[in-house]
C-alpha positions in Angstrom: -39.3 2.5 -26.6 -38.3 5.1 -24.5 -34.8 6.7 -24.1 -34.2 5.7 -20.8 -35.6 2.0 -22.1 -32.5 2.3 -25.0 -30.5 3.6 -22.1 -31.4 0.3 -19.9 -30.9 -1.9 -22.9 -27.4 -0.1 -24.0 -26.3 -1.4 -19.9 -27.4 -4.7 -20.3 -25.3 -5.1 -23.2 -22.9 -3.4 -22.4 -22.8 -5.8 -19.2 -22.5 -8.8 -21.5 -19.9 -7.5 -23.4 -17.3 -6.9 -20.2 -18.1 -10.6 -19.5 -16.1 -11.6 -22.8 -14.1 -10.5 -25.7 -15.7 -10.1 -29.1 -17.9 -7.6 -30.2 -21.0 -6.5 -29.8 -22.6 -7.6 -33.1 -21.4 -10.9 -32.3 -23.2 -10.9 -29.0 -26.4 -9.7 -30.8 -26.2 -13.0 -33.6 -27.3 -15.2 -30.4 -30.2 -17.1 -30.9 -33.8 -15.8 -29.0 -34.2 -19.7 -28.2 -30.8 -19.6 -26.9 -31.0 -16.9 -24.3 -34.5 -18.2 -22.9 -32.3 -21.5 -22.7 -29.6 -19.7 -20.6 -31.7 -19.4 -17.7 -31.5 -23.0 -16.8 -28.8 -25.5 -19.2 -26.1 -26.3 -17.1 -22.8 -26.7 -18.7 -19.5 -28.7 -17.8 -17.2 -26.5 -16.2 -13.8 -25.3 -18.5 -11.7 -22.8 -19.4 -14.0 -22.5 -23.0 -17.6 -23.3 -21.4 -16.8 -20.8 -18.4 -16.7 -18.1 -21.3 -20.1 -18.9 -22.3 -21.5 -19.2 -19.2 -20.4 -15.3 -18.8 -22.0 -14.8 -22.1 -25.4 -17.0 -20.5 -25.4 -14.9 -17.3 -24.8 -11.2 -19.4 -27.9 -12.6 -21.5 -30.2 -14.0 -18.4 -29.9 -10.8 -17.3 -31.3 -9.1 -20.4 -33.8 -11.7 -20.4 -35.5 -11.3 -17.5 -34.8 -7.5 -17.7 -37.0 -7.8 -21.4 -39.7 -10.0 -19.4 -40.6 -7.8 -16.5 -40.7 -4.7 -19.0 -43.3 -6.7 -21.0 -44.8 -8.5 -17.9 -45.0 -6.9 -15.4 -48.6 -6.2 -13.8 -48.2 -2.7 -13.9 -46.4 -0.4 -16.6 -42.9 0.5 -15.8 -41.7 3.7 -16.6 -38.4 5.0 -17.0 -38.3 6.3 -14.0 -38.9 2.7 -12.5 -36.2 1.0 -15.2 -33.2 3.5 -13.5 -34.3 2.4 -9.9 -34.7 -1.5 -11.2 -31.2 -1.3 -13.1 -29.5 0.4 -10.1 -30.8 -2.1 -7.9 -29.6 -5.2 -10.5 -25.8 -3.4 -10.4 -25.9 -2.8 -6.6 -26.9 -6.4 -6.3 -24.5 -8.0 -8.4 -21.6 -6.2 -6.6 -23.0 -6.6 -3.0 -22.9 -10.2 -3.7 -18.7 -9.6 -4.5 -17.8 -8.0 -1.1 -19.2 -5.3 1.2 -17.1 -2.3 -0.2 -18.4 -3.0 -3.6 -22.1 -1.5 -4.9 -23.4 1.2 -6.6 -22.7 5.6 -5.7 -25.4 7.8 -5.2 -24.0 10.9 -7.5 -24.3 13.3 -4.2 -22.2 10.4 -2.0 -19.5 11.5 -4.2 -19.5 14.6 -3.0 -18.1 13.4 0.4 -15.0 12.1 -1.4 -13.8 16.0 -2.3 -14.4 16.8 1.9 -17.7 18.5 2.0 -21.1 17.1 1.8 -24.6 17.2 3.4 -26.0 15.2 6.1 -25.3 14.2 9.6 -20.9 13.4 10.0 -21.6 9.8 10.8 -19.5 6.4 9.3 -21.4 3.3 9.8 -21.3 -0.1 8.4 -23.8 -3.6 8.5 -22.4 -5.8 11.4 -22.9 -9.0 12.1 -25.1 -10.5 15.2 -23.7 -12.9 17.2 -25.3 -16.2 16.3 -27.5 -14.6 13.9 -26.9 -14.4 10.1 -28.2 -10.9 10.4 -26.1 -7.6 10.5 -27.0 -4.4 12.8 -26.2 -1.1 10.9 -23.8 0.4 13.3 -21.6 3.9 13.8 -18.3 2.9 13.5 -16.4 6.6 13.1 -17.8 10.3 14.0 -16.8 12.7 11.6 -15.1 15.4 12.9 -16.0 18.9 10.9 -16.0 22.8 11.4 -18.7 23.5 12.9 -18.9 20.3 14.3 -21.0 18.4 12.6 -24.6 16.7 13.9 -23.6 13.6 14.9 -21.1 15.3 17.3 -23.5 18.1 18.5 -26.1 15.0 19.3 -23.0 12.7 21.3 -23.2 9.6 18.7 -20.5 7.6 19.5 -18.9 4.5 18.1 -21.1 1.1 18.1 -24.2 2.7 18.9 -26.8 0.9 16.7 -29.6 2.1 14.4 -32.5 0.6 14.7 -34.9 3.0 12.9 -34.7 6.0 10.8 -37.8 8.2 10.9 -39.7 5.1 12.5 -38.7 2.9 9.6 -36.3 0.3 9.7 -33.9 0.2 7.0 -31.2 -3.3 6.9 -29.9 -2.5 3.5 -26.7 -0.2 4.0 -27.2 2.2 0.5 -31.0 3.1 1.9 -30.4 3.7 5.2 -27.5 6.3 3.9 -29.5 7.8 1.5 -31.9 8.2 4.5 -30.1 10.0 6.5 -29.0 12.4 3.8 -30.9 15.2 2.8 -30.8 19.2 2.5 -29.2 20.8 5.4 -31.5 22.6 7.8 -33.7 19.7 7.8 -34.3 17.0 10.7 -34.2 13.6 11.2 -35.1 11.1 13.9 -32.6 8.6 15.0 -33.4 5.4 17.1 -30.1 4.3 18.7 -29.5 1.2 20.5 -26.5 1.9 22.8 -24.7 -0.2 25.4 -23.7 1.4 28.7 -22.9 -0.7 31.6 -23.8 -3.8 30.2 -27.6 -2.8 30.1 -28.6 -2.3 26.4 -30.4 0.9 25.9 -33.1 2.3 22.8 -34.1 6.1 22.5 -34.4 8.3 20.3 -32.3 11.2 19.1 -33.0 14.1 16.4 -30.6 15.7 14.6 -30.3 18.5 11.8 -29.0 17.7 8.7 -26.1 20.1 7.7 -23.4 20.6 5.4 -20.2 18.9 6.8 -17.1 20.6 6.5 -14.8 17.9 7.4 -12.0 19.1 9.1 -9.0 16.4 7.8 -6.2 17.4 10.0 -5.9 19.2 13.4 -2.8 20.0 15.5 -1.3 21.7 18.8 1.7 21.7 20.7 1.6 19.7 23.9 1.7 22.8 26.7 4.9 22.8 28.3 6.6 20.1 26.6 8.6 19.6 23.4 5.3 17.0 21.9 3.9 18.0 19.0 0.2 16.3 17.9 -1.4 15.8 14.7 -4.9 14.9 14.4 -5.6 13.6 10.5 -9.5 12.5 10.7 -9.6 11.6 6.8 -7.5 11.7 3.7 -9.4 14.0 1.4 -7.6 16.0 -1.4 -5.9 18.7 0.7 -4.4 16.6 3.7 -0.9 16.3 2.6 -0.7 19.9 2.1 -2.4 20.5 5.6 -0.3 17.8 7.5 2.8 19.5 5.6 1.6 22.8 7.1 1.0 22.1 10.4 4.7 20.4 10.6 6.3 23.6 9.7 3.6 25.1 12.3 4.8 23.4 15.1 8.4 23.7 14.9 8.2 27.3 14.4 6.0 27.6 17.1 9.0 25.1 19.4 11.8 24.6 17.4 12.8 22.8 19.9 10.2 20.0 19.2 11.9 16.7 19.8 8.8 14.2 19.4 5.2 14.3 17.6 2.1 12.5 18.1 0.1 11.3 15.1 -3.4 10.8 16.2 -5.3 7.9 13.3 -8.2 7.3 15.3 -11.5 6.4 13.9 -9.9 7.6 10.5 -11.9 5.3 8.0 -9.4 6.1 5.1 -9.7 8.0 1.4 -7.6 8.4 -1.0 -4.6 6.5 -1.6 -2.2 9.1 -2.8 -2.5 11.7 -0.1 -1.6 8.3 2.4 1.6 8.1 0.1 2.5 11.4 0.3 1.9 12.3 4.1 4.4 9.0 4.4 6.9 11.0 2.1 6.8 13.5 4.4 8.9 11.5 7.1 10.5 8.9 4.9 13.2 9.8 2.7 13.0 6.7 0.8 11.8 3.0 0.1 8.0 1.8 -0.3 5.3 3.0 1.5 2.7 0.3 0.1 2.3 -2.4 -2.7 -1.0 -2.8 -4.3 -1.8 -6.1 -6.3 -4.5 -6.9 -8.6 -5.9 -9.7 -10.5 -2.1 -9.7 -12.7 0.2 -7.0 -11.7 2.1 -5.9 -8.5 2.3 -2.5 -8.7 4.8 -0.7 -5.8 3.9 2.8 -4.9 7.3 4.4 -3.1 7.9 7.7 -1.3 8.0 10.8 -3.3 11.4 12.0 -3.3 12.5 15.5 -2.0 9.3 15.5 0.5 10.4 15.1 3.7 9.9 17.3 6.1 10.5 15.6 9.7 13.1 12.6 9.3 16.8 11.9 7.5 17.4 14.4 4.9 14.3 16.6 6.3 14.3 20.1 7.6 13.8 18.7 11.3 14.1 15.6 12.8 11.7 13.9 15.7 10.6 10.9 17.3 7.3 9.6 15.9 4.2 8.2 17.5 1.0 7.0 15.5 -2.1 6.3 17.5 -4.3 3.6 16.4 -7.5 1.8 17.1 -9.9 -0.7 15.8 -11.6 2.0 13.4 -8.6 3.4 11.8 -8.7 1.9 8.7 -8.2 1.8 4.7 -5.6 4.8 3.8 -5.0 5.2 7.7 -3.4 1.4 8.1 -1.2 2.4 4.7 0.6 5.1 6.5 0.7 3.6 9.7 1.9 0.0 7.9 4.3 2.6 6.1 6.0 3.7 9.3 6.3 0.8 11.3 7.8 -1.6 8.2 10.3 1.5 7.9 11.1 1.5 11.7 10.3 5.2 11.8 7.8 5.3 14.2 6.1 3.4 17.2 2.5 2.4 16.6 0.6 2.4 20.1 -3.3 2.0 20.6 -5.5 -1.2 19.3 -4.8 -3.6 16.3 -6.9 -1.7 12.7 -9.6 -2.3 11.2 -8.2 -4.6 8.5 -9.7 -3.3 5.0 -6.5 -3.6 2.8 -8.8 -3.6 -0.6 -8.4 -0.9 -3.2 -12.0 0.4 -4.7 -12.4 1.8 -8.4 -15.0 4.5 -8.7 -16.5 3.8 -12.5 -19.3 7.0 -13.6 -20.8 5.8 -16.9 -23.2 8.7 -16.6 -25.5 11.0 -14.6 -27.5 8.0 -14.4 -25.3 5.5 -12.6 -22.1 5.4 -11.2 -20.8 2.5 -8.9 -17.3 1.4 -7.2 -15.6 -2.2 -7.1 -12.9 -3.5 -5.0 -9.8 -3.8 -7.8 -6.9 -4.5 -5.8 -5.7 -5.6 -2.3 -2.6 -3.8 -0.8 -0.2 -4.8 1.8 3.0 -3.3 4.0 6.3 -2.5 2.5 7.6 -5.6 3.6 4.5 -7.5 2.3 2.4 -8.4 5.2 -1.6 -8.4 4.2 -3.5 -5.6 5.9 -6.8 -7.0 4.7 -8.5 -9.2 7.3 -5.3 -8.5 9.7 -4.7 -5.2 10.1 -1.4 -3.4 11.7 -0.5 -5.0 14.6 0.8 -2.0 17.5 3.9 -1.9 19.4 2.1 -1.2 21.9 -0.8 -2.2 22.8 -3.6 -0.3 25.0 -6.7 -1.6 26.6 -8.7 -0.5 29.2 -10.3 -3.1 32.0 -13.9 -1.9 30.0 -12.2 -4.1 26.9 -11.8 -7.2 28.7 -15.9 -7.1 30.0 -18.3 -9.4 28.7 -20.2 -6.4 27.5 -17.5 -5.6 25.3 -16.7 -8.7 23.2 -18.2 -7.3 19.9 -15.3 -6.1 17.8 -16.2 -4.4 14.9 -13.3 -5.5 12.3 -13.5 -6.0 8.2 -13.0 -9.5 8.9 -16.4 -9.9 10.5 -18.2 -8.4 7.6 -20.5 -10.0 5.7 -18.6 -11.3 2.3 -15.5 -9.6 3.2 -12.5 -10.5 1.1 -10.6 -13.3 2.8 -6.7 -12.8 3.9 -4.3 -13.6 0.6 -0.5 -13.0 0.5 1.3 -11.5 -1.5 3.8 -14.0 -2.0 2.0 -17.3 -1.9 5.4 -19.2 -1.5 5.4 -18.3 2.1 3.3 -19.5 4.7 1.1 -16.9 6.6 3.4 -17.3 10.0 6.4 -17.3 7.9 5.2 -13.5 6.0 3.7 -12.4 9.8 7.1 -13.5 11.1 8.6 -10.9 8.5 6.7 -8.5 10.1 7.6 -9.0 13.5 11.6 -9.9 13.1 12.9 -6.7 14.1 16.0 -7.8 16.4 18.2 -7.3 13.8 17.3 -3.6 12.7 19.4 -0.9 14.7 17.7 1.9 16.3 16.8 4.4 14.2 16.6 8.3 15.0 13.2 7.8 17.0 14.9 5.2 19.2 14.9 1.4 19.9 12.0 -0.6 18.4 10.3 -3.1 20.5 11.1 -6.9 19.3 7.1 -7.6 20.5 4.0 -6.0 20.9 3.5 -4.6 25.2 0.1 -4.2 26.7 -0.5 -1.4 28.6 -3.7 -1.5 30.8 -5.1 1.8 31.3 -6.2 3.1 34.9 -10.3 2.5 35.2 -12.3 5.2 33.9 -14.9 7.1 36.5 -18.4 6.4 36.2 -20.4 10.1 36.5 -23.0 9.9 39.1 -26.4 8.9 38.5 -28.1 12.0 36.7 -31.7 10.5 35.0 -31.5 13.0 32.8 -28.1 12.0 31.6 -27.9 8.4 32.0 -26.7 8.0 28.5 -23.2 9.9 29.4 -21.9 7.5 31.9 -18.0 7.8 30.4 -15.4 9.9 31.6 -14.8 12.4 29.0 -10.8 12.3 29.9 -9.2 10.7 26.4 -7.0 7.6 28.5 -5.8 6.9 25.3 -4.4 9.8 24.6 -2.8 11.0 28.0 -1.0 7.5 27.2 0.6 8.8 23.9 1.6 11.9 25.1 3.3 10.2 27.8 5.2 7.7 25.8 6.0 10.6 23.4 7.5 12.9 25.7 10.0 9.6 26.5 10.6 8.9 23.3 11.4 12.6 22.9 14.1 12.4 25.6 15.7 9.1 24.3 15.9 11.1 20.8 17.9 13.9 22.1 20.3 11.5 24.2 20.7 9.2 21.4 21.3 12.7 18.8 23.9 13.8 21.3 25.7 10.4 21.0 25.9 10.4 17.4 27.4 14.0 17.6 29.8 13.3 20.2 30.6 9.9 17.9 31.2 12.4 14.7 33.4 14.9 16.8 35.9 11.8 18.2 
């Protein structure tokens, strides 16, 4: 038997043994007549047969694993046996939820910010009516040099339909597709909707390596606005978000309001989310994450903050949202708005308030789960919900038929369904926590809105009809944003006046 075959077997078991406690001799004293049973005696269910039906399932699996070594029309190698066993892991956790499956060792390289192929975020969507899912962009990396996907113009809910002429439905091969060593190319076909009118074509792009830029800034020309753009949270963004705050304000110390842009920002890791919060709250929570036993609250770091009470500078925040800021990005938002530090404006999240463990058992496999779900400081569920804006912005394009299709974690296949975290309230009772906010006084960024307002953008131009650029029939102009700064400068204002009344309070 091969080393990779001992490798395989050493899984398997070890798979059994997670499924219940006792050792592994023990597990080896099972009958041969018994496992070939496994595959088909049903048992009643309780608490003590449920343990040996984790036993029957580890053991099925070595079974058929042992059968299709022996079996099997052709010989399988070891270099089969990895790709079999990979697949039977990535199977067993697709089958949990959609965040849950097995790593490719070089995908982990896009977790520490820099990583080869195109800059593109997609996910498997569902089709309306269908029990199928459409692989679909859902965020555009944003990198230094920008990064293929922007050089090419992908946008958001464009749909691939091929890869290199093949069609891929399965969301680990189509990835593993599209990486590959920079310099190379790769052929795109891209189902886009513009106008109503669906349209396919192809596109080719050059692999590179992408340099992901995690956080961006400027001041606001002739204003006292501050913006932040944080595209990711990667390993360095605190620092960077920490930076550009002192940035600004030496640049204007007169800075009286800041814009944090979370647009399209699909997440990362959950400690730099926890400390950019500490760098504008002074105290409290800025998440709680449960598991299967344990509530585990994660506060603000003290002696952090930058921009808020006790900080070196004080400012009126606003965090821009949409329906693709998601994961880490909802945490800080959540953070914020629970706090009543800041005014959330754009489109109600993405929704994915699940936790994933990265497990690397060696250079051979490596796979994440989902471990925990987390929720708001005061408890609301983020997952299947998402954070719900002050303000909320849509343009007269959002309320066409052609633009029904929302892409949200709650319309994933097998996503993990709402839960609270305090199961003695009723879900309007914990949203209702959410919402009550006439009793909280206005804090230094000014008066928090007791309900979300819509705000309907002005129509956005349609370019004339070039042929050769019929795919480019958007304005260009970010509405979105022009709203932002707008509402910032205002809140800026209201945070001097209401500054200059608590200092002529203190003098009297």
């Amino acid at each position: 038997m091969s080393q990779f075959v001992r490798y395989s077997m050493r899984i398997a078991l070890i798979i059994v043994c997670i499924c219940v406690e006792g050792s592994s001799s023990q597990l080896q004293k099972v009958p041969q007549a018994r496992l070939k049973n496994s595959l088909t005696t049903n048992h009643p269910a309780s608490s003590a047969s449920f343990e040996m039906d984790e036993v029957k399932a580890g053991a099925a699996f070595l079974n058929i694993f042992r059968l299709l070594v022996d079996e099997y029309v052709d010989h399988i190698g070891a270099k089969q046996m990895r790709k079999m066993l990979e697949g039977a892991v990535q199977g067993m956790l697709s089958s949990l939820d959609p965040h849950s499956g097995v790593v490719q060792q070089n995908l982990l390289e896009e977790m520490e910010g820099e990583f080869g192929g195109l800059g593109i975020q997609i996910s498997p969507v569902p089709i309306k009516g269908t029990d199928r899912t459409e692989l679909t962009v859902v965020s555009i990396l944003e990198g230094s040099p920008k990064t293929p996907a922007q050089i090419a113009g992908l946008k958001p809910k464009d749909v691939i339909v091929a890869i290199d002429d093949t069609f891929y439905d399965r969301y680990d091969e189509a990835v593993k597709k599209m990486r590959g060593a920079p310099g190379t190319k790769v052929t795109l076909t891209l189902k886009r909707k513009v106008l109503d009118k669906e349209k396919i074509f192809n596109i080719s792009l050059t692999r590179a390596l992408i340099k992901v830029d995690s956080v961006k800034f400027r001041l606001e020309p002739h204003s006292n606005t501050g913006y932040i753009r944080i595209s990711v949270f990667d390993a360095k963004t605190s620092t960077l978000v920490a930076k550009a705050l002192r940035d600004l304000y030496k640049s204007n110390p007169k800075l009286n309001s800041i814009v944090i842009d979370l647009r399209n920002n699909y997440g990362g890791y959950l400690d730099q989310a926890i400390k950019v919060a500490s760098l504008f709250l002074s105290s409290g929570t800025v998440v709680k994450v449960k598991d299967k036993k344990n509530i585990r609250v994660h506060s603000v770091i003290p002696h952090q903050v930058i921009v808020g009470k006790d900080g070196l500078y004080d400012a009126a925040l606003l965090v821009l949202v949409n329906g693709y800021s998601a994961s880490a990005s909802e945490i800080l938002a959540a953070a914020l708005k629970d706090h009543n530090r800041a005014i959330i404006v754009g489109r109600v999240t993405f929704g994915k308030g699940s936790v994933q463990e990265v497990k690397i058992l060696d250079s051979y496999l490596a796979f994440k789960f989902t471990s925990s779900r987390f929720y708001s400081p005061k408890g609301s569920p983020i997952q299947g919900a998402g954070v719900i804006p002050h303000v909320i912005l849509k343009m007269p394009q959002d309320l066409s038929e052609g633009n029904k299709l929302e892409i949200k974690e709650s319309n994933l296949p097998g996503s993990l369904e709402r839960k609270l975290l305090n199961p003695t309230l009723t879900l309007p009772e914990e949203l209702q926590l959410d919402r009550s906010r006439k009793n909280l006084k206005p804090s230094s960024h000014g008066v928090s809105p007791e309900r979300p307002r819509t705000f309907a953008s002005l129509a956005m131009p349609v370019l004339g009809g070039d042929a050769k650029n019929d795919l480019v029939l958007e304005s260009e102009v970010d509405y979105d944003l022009l709203q932002a700064m707008d509402l910032a400068k205002a809140l800026g204002e209201q945070f001097e006046q209401y500054t200059l009344r608590q200092n002529n309070g203190k003098q009297k």
